[in-house]
C-alpha positions in Angstrom: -30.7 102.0 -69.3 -31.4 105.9 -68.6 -32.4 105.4 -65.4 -29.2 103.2 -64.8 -26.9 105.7 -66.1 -28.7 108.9 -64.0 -27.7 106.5 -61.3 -24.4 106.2 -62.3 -24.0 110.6 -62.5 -25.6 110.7 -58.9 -23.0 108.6 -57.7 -20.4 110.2 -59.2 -21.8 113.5 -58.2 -22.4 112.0 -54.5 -18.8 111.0 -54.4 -19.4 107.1 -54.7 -16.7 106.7 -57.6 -16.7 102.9 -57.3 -20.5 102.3 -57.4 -20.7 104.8 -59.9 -18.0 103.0 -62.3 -19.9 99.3 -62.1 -23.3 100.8 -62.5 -21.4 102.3 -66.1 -19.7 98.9 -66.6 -23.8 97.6 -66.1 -25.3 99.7 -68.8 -22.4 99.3 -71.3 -22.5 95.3 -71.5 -26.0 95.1 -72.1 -25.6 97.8 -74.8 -21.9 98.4 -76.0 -23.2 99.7 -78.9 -24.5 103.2 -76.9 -21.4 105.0 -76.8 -22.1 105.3 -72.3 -18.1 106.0 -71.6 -18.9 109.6 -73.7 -20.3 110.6 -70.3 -18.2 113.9 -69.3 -17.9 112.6 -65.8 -16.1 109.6 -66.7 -13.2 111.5 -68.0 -13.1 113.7 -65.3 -10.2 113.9 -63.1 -12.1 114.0 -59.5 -13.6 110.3 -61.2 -9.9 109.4 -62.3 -8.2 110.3 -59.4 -10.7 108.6 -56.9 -12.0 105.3 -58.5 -10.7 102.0 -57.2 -8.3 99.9 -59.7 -10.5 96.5 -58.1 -13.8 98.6 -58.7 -12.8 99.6 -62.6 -11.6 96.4 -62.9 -14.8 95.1 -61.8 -16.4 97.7 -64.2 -14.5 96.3 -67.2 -15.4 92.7 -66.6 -19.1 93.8 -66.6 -19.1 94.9 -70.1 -18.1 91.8 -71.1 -20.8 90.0 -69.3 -23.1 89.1 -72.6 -20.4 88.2 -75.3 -21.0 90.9 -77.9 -18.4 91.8 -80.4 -16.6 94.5 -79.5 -13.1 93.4 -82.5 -14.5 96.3 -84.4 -13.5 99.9 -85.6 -16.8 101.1 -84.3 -16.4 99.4 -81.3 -13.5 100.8 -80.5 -13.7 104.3 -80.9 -16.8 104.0 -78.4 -14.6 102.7 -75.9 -11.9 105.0 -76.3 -13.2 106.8 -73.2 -12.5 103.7 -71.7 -8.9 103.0 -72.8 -8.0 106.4 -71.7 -9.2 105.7 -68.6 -7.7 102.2 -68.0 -4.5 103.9 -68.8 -4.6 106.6 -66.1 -6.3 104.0 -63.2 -4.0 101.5 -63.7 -0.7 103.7 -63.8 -2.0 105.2 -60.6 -2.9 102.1 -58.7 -1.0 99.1 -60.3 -2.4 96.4 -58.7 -1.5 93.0 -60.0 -4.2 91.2 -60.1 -6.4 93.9 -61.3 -4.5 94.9 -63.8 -4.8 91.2 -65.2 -8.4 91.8 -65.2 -8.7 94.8 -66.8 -6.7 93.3 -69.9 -9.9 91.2 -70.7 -11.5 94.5 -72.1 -9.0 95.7 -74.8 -8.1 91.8 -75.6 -11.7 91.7 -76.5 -11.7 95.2 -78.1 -8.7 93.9 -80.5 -6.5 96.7 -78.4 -3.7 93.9 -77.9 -0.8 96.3 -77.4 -3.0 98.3 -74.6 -3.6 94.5 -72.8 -0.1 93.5 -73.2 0.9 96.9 -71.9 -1.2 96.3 -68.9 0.6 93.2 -68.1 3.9 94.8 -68.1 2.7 97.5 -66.1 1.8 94.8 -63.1 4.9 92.4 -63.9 6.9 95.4 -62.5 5.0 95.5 -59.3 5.0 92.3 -58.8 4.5 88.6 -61.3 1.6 86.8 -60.3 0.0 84.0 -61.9 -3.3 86.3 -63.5 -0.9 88.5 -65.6 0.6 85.5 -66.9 -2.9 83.9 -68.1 -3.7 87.3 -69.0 -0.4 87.4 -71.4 -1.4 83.9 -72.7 -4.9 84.3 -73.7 -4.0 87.9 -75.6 -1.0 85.9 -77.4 -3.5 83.3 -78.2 -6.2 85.7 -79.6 -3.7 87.0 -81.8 -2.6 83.8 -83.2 0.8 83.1 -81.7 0.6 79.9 -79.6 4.1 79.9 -78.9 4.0 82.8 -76.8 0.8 81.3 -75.3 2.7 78.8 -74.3 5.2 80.3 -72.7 3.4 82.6 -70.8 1.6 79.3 -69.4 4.6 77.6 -68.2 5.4 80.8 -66.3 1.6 81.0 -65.0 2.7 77.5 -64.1 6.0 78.5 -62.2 4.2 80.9 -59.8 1.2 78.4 -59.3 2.1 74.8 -59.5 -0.7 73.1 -58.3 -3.3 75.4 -60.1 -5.0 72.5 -62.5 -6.8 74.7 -64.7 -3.9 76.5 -65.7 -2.5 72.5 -67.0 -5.9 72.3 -68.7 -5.5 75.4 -70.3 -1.8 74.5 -71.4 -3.0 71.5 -72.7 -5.6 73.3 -75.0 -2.9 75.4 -76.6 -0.7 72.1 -77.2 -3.5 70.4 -78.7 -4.0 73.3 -80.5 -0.5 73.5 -81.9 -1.1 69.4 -82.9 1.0 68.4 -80.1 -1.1 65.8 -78.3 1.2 63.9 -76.6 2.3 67.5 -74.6 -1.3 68.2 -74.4 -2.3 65.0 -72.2 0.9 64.8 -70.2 0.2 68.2 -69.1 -3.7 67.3 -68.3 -2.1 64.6 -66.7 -0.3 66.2 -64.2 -3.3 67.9 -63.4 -5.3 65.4 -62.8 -2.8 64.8 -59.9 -3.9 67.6 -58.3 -7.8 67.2 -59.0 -8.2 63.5 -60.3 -12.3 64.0 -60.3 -12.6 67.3 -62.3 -14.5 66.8 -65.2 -13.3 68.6 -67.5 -9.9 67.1 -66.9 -11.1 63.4 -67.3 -13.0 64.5 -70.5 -9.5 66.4 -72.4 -7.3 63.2 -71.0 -9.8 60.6 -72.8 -9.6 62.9 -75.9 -6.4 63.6 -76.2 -5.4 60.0 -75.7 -7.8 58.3 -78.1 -6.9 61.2 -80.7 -3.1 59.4 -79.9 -3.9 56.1 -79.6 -7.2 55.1 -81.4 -8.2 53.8 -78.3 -12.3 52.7 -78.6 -12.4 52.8 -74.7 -11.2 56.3 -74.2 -13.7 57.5 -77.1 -16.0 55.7 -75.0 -15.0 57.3 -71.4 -15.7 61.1 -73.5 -18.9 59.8 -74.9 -20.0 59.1 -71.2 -18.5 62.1 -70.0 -19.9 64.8 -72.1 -22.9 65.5 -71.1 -21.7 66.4 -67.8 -19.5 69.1 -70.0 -21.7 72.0 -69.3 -19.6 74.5 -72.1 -20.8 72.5 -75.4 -17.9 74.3 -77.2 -15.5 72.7 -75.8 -17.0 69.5 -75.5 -17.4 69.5 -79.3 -13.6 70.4 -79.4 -12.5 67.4 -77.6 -15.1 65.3 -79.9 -13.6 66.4 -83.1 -10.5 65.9 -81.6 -10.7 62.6 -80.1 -12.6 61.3 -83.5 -9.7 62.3 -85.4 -7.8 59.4 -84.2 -7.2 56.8 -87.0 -8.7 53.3 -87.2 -11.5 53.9 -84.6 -14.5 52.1 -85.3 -17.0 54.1 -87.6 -20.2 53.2 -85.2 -18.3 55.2 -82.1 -17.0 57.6 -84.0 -20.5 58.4 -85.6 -22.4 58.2 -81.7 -19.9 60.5 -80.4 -20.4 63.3 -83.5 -24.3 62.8 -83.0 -23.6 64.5 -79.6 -22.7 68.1 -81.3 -25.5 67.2 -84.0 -28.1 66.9 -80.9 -26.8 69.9 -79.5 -26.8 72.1 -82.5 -30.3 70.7 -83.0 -31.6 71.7 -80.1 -30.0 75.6 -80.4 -31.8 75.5 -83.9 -35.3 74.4 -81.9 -34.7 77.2 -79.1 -34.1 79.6 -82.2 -36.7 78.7 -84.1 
């Protein structure tokens, strides 16, 4: 990690502000607990004035690459370095779509008014479909599914043939208890990529959660092992089991599919 973060001052020092920025992003997702944004450098306003909004955008996203929790007091005064600098970068160079990107850190800091002030700050430049995801997934963090929503269907406005963005519509409407709304909308992206997985798998749930149907049950019990985040899968299974009347024997094969998986986390742990 030293050696990573000498890197990081030579760059700076070499005028390499970009490099210099993801090398620091590097160091401070493997160890956000290191207080690495304390570095006079990074505050300094040669760094500031130079660095690239895709690069600290880039930056950001790398100290999120290995899921620790950063929701915490401690957490966030280590990474007020950061905020400051987000604040400067992006009011400099307020790119869109970087912008969008750089909302992922204080979401996952529990900053939300910093990460919904980043999406106002690039809906003013221009409204593109990654500020509007970016607004849903921080309304959704916070609890207000709503909002989610609506910041979906305008994600959906700008991008109308994005089928991720109906999967990811569908998950806040199935969240909300509203399955009928959550499978039309998978529906109508599985006109736009009728083979996706993930897709077929939320459409069988969501319908057998509505219907009781044995044969959609079925159809997810064949497709989730091709589900490669188990999270989700076991989402749709509790889901799709929750529909009333199904027959005990399916309903008990399809739960054994999270037991197998949680089994086999407990062997790796172990």
């Amino acid at each position: 990690m030293s050696a990573v973060l000498a890197q990081a001052y030579f760059l700076f020092l070499e005028g390499d502000m970009d490099n210099a920025v993801m090398a620091l992003g590097s160091v401070t997702g493997v160890r956000p607990e290191v207080a690495w944004g304390a570095a006079p450098w990074f505050g300094d306003a040669r760094f500031l004035g130079a660095v690239s909004v895709e690069a600290f955008a880039e930056a950001c996203l790398r100290t999120l690459d290995y899921g620790h929790d950063l929701d915490t007091d401690e957490m966030r005064e280590w990474f007020a370095p950061w905020f400051h600098a987000l604040d400067v970068v992006s009011e400099r160079s307020p790119v869109p779509e970087s912008l969008a990107a750089m909302a992922r850190l204080p979401r996952a800091c529990g900053r939300y008014e910093l990460a919904f002030a980043l999406c106002d700050r690039a809906d003013a430049v221009e409204q593109v479909m990654w500020t509007a995801v970016a607004r849903a997934a921080t309304w959704r963090v916070v609890g207000d599914l709503g909002q989610a929503a609506a910041a979906f269907e305008s994600a959906l406005a700008l991008e109308p043939a994005n089928w991720s963005l109906y999967l990811d519509f569908a998950d806040v409407r199935a969240e909300q208890g509203n399955f009928a709304a959550a499978l039309g909308l998978v529906e109508q992206g599985l006109q736009h990529e009728p083979h996706e997985v993930s897709l077929r798998a939320a459409a069988a749930a969501y319908r057998a959660s509505l219907t009781s149907s044995s044969d959609d049950l079925q159809a997810l019990i064949a497709l989730a092992p091709e589900l490669a985040n188990t999270s989700y899968r076991d989402l749709l299974i509790n889901y799709a089991c929750a529909g009333p009347g199904l027959p005990r024997s399916l309903v008990a094969e399809a739960r054994r599919i999270s037991s197998i998986a949680l089994g086999s986390l407990g062997s790796c742990l172990g």
